[in-house]
C-alpha positions in Angstrom: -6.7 -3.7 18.2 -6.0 -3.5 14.3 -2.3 -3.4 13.5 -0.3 -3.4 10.5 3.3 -3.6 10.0 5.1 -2.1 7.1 8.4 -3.4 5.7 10.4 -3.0 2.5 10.8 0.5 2.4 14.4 1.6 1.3 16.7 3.4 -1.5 16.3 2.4 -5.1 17.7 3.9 -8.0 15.6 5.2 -11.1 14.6 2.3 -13.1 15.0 -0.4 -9.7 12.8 -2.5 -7.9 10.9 -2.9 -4.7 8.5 -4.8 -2.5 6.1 -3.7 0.3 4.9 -5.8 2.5 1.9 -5.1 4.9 1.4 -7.1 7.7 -2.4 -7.3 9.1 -3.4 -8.9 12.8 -6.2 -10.9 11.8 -7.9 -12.1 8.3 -7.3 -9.7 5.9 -10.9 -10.5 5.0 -12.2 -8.7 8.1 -11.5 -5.7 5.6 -13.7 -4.8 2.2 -10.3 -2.9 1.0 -6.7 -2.8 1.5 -4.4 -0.3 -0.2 -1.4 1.4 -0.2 -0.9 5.4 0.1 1.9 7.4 -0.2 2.4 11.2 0.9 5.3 13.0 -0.5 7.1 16.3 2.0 4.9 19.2 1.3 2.2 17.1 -0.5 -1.5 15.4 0.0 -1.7 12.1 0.4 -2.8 9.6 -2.4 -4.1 6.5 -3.2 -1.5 4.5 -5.0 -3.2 0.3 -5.5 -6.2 -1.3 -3.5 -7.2 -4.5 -3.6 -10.8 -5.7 -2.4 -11.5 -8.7 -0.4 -12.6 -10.3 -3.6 -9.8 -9.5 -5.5 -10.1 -6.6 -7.3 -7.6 -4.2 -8.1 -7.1 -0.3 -8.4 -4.1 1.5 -9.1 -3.4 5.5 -9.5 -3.0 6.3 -13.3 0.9 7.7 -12.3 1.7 3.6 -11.0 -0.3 1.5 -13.6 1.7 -1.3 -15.4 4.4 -0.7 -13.3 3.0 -1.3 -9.6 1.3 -4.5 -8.5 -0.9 -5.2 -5.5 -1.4 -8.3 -4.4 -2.3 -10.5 -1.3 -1.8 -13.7 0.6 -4.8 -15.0 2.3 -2.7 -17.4 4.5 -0.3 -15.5 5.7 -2.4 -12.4 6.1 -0.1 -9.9 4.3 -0.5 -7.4 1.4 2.2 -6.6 -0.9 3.3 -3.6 -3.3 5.7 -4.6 -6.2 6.9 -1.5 -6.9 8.8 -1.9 -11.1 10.7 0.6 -13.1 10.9 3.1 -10.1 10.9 6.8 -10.8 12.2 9.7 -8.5 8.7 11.1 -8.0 7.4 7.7 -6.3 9.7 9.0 -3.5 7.2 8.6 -0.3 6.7 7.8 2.7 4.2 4.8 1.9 1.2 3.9 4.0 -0.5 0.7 4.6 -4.4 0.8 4.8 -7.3 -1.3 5.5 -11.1 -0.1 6.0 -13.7 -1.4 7.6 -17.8 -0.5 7.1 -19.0 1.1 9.9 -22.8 1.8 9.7 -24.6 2.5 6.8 -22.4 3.9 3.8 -19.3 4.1 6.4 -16.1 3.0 6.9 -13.2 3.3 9.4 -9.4 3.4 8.3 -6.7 1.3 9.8 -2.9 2.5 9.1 0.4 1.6 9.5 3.2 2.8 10.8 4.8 4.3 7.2 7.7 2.9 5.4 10.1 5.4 3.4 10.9 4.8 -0.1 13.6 7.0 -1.7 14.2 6.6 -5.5 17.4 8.7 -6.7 20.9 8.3 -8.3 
């Protein structure tokens, strides 16, 4: 029932910019937390921002000062400014939203994936 759409994704060179945009079907406060992921070829996937339903913000020490999450309540959309862009951001990047479930649970919602290649 949940979807989210991913967009934004491309080739950047070292030191470029981009945005993500996730795109939820319904409030995006129907979520306690929406984030971003991103799994590299060969690697675990990791949490790279969240943002609560309140506002509140997380971000991976490897993205801090230069990555930005942010929302837009209206339009029902996440975002990822992605700044100073280095080749080991390369990902595929994930859109994610949870829901509680019971008590002390929660079920994840994901996108489809968007690629984002940083290199010369």
């Amino acid at each position: 029932q949940v979807q989210l759409v991913e967009s934004g994704g491309g080739l950047v060179q070292p030191g470029g910019s981009l945005r993500l945009s996730c795109a939820a079907s319904g409030s995006i406060f129907s979520f306690y937390a929406m984030g971003w992921y991103r799994q590299a070829p060969g690697k675990q996937r990791e949490l790279v921002a969240a943002i609560t339903s309140t506002g509140s913000t997380n971000y991976s020490d490897s993205v801090k000062g230069r990555f930005t999450i942010s929302r837009d309540n209206v339009k029902n959309t996440v975002y990822l400014q992605m700044n100073s862009l280095k080749p080991e951001d390369t990902a595929v990047y994930y859109c994610n939203a949870k829901k509680r479930l019971g008590f002390n649970g929660e079920f994840d919602y994901w996108g489809q994936g968007t690629q984002v290649t940083v290199s010369s």
